[in-house]
N, CA and C atoms as an extended XYZ file, in Angstrom:
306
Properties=species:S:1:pos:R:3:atomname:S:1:resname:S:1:resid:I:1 pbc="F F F"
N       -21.929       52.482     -146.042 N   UNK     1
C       -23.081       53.031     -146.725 CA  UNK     1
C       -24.169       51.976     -146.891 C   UNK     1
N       -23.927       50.425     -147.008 N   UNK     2
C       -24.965       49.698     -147.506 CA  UNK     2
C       -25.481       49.537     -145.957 C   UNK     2
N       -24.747       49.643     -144.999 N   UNK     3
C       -25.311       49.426     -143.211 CA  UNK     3
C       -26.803       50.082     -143.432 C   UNK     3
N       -26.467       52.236     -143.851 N   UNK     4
C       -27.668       52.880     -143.789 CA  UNK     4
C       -28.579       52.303     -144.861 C   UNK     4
N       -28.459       52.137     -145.821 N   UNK     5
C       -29.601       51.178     -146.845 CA  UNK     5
C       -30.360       50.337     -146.523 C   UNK     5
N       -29.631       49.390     -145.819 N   UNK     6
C       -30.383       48.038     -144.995 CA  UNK     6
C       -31.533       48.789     -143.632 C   UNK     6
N       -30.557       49.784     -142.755 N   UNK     7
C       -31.607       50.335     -141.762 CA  UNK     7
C       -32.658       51.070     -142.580 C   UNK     7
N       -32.375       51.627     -143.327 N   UNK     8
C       -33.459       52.499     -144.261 CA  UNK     8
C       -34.829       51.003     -144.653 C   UNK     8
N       -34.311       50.453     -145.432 N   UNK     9
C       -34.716       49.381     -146.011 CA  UNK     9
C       -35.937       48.350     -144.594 C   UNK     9
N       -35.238       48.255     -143.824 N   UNK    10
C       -36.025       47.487     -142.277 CA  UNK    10
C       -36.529       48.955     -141.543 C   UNK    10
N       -36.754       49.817     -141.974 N   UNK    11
C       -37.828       51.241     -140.782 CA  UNK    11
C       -36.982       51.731     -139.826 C   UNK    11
N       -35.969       51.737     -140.516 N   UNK    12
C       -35.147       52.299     -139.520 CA  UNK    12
C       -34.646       51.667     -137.814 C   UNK    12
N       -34.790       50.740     -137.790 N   UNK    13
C       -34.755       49.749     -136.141 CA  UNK    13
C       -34.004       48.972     -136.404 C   UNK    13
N       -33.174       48.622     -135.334 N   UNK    14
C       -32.354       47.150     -135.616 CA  UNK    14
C       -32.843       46.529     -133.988 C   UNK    14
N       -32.516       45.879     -134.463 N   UNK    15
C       -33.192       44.243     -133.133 CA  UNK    15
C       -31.953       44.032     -132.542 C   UNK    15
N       -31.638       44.608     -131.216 N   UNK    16
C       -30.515       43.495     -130.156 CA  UNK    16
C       -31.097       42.559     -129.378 C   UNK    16
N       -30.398       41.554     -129.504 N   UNK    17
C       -30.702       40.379     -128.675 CA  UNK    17
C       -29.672       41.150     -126.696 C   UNK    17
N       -30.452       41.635     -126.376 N   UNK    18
C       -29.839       41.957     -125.092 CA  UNK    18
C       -29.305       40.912     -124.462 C   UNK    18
N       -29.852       39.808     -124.221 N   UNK    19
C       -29.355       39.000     -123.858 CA  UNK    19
C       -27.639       38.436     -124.119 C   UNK    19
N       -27.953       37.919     -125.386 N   UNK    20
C       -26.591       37.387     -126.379 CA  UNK    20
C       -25.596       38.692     -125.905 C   UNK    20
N       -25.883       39.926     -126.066 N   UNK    21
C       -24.652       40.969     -125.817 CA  UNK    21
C       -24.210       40.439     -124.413 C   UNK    21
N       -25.102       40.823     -123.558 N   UNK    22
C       -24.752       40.486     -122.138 CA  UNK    22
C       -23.940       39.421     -121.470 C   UNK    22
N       -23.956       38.139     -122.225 N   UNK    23
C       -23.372       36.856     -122.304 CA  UNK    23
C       -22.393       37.026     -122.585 C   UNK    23
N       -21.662       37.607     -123.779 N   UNK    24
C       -20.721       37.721     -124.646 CA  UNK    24
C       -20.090       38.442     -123.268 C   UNK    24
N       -20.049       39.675     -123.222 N   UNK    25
C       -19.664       40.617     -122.288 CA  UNK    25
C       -18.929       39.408     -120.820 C   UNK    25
N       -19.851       38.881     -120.358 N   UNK    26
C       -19.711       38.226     -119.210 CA  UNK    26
C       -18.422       37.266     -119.257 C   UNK    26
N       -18.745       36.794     -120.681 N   UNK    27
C       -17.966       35.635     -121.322 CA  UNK    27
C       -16.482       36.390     -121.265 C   UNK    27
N       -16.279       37.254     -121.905 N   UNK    28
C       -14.665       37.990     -122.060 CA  UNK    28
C       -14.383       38.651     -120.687 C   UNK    28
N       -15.520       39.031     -119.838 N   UNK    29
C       -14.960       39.545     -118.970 CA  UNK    29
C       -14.291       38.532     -117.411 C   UNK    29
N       -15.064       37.466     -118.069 N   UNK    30
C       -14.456       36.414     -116.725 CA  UNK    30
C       -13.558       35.450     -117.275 C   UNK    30
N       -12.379       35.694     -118.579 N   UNK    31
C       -11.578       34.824     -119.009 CA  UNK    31
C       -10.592       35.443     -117.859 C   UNK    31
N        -9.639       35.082     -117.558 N   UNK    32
C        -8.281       34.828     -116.410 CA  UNK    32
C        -7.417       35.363     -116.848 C   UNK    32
N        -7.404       35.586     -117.988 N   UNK    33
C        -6.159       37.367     -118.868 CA  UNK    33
C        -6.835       38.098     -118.594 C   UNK    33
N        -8.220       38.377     -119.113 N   UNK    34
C        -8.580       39.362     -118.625 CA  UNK    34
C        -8.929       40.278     -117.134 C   UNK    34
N        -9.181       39.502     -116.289 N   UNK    35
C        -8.877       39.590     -114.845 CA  UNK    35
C        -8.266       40.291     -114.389 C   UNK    35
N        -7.018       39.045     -115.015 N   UNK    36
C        -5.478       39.919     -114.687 CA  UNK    36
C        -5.164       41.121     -115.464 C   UNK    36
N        -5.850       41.687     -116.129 N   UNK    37
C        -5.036       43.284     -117.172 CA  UNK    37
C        -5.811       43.611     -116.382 C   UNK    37
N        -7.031       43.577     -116.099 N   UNK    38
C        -8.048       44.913     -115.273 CA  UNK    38
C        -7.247       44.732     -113.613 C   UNK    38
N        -7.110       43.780     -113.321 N   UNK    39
C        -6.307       43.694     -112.131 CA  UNK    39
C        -5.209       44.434     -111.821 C   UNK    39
N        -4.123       44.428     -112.782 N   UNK    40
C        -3.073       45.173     -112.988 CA  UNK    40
C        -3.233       46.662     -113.343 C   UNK    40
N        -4.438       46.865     -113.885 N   UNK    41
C        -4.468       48.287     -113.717 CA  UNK    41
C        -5.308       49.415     -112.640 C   UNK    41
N        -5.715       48.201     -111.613 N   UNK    42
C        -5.800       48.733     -109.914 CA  UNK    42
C        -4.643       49.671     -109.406 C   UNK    42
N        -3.526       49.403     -110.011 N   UNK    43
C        -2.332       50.154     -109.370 CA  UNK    43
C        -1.844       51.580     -110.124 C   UNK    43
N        -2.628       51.123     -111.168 N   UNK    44
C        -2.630       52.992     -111.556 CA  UNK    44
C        -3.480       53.951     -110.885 C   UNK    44
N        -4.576       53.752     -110.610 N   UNK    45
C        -5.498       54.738     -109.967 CA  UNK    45
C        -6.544       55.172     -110.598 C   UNK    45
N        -7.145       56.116     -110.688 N   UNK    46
C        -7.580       57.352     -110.920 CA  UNK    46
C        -6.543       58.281     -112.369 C   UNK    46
N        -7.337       58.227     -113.111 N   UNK    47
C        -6.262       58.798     -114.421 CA  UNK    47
C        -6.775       60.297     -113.847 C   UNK    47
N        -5.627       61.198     -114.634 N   UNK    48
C        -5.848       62.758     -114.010 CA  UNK    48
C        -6.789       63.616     -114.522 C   UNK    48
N        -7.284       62.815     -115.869 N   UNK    49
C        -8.886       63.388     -116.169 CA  UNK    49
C       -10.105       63.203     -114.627 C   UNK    49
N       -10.047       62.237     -114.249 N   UNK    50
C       -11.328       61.828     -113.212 CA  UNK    50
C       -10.279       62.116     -112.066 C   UNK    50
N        -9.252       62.497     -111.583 N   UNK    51
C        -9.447       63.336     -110.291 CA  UNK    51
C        -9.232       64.651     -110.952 C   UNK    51
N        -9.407       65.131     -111.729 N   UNK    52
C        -9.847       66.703     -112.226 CA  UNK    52
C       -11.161       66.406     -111.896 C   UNK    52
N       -12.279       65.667     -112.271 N   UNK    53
C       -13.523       65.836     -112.317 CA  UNK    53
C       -14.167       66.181     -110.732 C   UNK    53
N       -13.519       64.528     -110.178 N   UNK    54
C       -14.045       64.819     -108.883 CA  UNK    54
C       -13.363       66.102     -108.029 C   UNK    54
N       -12.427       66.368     -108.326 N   UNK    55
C       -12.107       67.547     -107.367 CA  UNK    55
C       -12.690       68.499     -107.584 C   UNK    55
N       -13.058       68.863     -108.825 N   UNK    56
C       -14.102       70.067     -109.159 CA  UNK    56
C       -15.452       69.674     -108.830 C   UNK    56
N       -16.234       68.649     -109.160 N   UNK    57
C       -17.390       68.282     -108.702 CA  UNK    57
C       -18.345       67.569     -107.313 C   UNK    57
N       -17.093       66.900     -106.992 N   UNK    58
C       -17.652       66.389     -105.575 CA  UNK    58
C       -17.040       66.252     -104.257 C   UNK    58
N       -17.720       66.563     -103.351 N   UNK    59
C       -17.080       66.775     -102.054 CA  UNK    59
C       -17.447       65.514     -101.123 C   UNK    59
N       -16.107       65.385     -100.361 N   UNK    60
C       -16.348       63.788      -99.281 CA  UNK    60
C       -16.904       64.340      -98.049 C   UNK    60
N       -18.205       63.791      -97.468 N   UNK    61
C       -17.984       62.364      -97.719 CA  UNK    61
C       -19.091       62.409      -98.844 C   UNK    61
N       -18.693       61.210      -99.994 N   UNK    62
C       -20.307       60.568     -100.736 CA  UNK    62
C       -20.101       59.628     -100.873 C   UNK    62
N       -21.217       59.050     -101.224 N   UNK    63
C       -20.841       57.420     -101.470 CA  UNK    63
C       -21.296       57.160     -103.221 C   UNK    63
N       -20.583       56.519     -103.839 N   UNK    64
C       -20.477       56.744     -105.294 CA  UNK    64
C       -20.740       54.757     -105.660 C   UNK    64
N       -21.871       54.665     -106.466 N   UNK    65
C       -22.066       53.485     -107.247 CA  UNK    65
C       -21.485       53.689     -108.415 C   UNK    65
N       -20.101       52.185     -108.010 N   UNK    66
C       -19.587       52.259     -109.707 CA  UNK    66
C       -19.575       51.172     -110.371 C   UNK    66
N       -21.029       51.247     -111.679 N   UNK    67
C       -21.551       50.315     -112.539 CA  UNK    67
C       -20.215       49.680     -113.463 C   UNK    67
N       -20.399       48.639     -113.709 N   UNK    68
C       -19.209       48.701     -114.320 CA  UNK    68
C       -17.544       48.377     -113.807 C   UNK    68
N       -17.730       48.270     -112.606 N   UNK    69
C       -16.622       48.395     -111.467 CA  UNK    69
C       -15.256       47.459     -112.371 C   UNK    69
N       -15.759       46.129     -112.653 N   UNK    70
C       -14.558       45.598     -113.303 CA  UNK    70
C       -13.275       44.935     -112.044 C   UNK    70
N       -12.129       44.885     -111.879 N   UNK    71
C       -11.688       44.706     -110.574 CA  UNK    71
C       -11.430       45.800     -110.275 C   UNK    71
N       -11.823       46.651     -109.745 N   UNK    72
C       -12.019       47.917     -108.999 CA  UNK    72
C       -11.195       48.870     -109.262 C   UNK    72
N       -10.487       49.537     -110.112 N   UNK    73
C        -9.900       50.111     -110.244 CA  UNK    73
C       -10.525       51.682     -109.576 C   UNK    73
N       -11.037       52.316     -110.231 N   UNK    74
C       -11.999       53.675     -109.271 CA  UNK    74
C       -12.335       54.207     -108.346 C   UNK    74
N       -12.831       52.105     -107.927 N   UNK    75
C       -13.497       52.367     -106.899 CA  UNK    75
C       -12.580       52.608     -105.703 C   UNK    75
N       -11.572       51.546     -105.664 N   UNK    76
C        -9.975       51.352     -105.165 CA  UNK    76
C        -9.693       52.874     -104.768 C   UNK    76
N        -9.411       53.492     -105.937 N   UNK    77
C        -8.831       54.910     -105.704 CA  UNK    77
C        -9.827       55.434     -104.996 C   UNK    77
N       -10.848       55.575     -105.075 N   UNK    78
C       -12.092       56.671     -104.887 CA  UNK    78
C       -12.238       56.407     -103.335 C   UNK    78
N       -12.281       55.116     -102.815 N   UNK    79
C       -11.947       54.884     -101.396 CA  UNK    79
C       -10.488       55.222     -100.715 C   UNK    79
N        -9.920       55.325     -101.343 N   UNK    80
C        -8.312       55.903     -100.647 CA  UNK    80
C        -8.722       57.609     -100.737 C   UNK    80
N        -9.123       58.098     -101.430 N   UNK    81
C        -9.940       59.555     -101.318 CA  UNK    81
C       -10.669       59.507     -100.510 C   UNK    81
N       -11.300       58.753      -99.599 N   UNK    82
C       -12.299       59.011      -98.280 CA  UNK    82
C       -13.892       58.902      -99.034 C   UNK    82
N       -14.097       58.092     -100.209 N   UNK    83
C       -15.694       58.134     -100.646 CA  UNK    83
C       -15.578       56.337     -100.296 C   UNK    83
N       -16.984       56.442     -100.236 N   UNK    84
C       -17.937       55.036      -99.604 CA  UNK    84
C       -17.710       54.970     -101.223 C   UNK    84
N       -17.636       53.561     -101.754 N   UNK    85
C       -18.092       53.177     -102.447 CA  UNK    85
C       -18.654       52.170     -102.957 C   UNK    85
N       -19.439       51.668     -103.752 N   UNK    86
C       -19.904       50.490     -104.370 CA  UNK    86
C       -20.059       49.837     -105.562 C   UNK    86
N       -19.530       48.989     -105.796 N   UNK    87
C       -19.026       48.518     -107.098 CA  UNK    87
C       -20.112       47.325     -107.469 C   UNK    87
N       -20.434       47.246     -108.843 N   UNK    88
C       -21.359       46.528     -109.301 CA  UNK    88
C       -20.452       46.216     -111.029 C   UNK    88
N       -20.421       44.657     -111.130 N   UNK    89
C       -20.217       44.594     -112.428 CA  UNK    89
C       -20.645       43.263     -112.698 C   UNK    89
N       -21.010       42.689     -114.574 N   UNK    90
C       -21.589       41.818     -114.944 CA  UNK    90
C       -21.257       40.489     -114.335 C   UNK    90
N       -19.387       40.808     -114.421 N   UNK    91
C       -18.586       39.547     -114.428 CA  UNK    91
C       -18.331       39.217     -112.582 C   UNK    91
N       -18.712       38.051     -112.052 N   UNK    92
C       -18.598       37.607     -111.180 CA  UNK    92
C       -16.996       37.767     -110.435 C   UNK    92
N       -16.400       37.098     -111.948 N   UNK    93
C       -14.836       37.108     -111.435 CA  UNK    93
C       -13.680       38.775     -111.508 C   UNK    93
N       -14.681       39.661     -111.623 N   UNK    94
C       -14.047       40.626     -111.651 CA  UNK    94
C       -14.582       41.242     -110.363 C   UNK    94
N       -15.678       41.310     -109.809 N   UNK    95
C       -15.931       41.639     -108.149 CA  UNK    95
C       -15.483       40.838     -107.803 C   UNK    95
N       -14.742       39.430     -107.859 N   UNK    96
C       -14.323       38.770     -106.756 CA  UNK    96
C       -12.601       39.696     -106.305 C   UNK    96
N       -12.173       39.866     -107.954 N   UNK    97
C       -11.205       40.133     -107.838 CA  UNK    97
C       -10.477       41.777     -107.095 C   UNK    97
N       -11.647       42.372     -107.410 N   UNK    98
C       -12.399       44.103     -106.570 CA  UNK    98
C       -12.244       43.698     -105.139 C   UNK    98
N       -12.755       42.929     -104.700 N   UNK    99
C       -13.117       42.288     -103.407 CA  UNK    99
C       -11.751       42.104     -102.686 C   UNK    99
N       -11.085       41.641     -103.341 N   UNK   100
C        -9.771       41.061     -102.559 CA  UNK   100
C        -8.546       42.028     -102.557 C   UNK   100
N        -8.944       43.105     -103.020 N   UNK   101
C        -7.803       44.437     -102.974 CA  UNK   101
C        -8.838       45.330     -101.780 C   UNK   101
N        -9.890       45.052     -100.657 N   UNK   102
C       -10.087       45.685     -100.550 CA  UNK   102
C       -10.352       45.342      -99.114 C   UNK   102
């Protein structure tokens, strides 16, 4: 309750430093545990919510940008489904690691 007081209190706006988030982000996402858990969960796939989606929504061939890619988990699957895909994420060491399952 005192969170809404304070936004009330400053006009309603709060200030992100976009930057600082982005860093942070980059920072946890290229520690070497973390790598490895997003790594390790390349071998699950596609959870059965998102091949419900795509089977109802999209037909191959397409080619699908996936923001966010991480070490590829999606994208991984989404190419064993016959889609082009392309993976984009903050952390360097998590496309490297996308990269090398592929």
């Amino acid at each position: 309750m005192n969170i809404l007081k304070d936004l009330k209190r400053k006009g309603g706006l709060v200030k992100l430093d976009e930057d600082k988030i982005i860093n942070k982000i980059i920072e946890k996402h290229s520690q070497k545990e973390e790598v490895k858990e997003f790594s390790r969960l390349t071998e699950i796939g596609l959870y059965d919510f998102e091949k419900n989606f795509i089977d109802m929504h999209l037909n191959i061939p397409k080619k699908i940008l996936n923001l966010g890619c991480g070490a590829g988990r999606e994208a991984i699957a989404l190419a064993k489904r016959g889609y082009t895909t392309f993976g984009f994420d903050l952390s360097p060491n998590m496309v490297f690691e996308s990269a090398k399952k592929f």
